[in-house]
C-alpha positions in Angstrom: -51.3 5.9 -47.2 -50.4 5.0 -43.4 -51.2 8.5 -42.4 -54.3 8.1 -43.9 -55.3 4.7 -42.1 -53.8 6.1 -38.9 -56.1 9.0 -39.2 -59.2 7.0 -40.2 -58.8 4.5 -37.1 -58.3 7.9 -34.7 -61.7 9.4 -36.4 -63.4 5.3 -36.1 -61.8 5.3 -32.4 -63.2 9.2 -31.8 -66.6 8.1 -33.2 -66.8 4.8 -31.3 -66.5 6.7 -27.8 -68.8 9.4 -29.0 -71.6 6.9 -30.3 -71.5 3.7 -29.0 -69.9 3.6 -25.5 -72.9 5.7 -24.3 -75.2 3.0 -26.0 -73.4 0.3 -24.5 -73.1 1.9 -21.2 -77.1 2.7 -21.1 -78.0 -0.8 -22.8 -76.0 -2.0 -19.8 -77.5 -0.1 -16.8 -80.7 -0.9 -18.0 -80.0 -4.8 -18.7 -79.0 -4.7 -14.9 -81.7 -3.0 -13.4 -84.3 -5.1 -15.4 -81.9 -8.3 -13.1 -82.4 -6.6 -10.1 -86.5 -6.0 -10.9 -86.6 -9.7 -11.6 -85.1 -10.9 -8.7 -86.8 -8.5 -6.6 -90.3 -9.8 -8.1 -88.9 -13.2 -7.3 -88.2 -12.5 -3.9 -91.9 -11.0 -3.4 -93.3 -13.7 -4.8 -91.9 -16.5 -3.0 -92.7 -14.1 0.8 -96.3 -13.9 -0.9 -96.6 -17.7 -1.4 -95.5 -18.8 2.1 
């Protein structure tokens, strides 16, 4: 029964850095470019308002 759990949460482990990391890591990168359009937009809009 252990070597059974300990072999399920090495597969579950295996399948979370397969699957979801990348997910994660692209769901990141884009979060934090869509930060750095916003402030960018905000930046050109206050220059365009002065």
């Amino acid at each position: 029964m252990n070597e059974f759990l300990s072999s399920f949460l090495s597969l579950a482990t295996l399948f979370a850095l397969r699957f979801v990391l990348p997910i994660l890591i692209t769901f990141g990168v884009l979060t934090f470019l869509k930060g750095i359009e916003k402030r960018r937009n905000v930046e050109d809009e206050a220059r365009l308002s002065k």
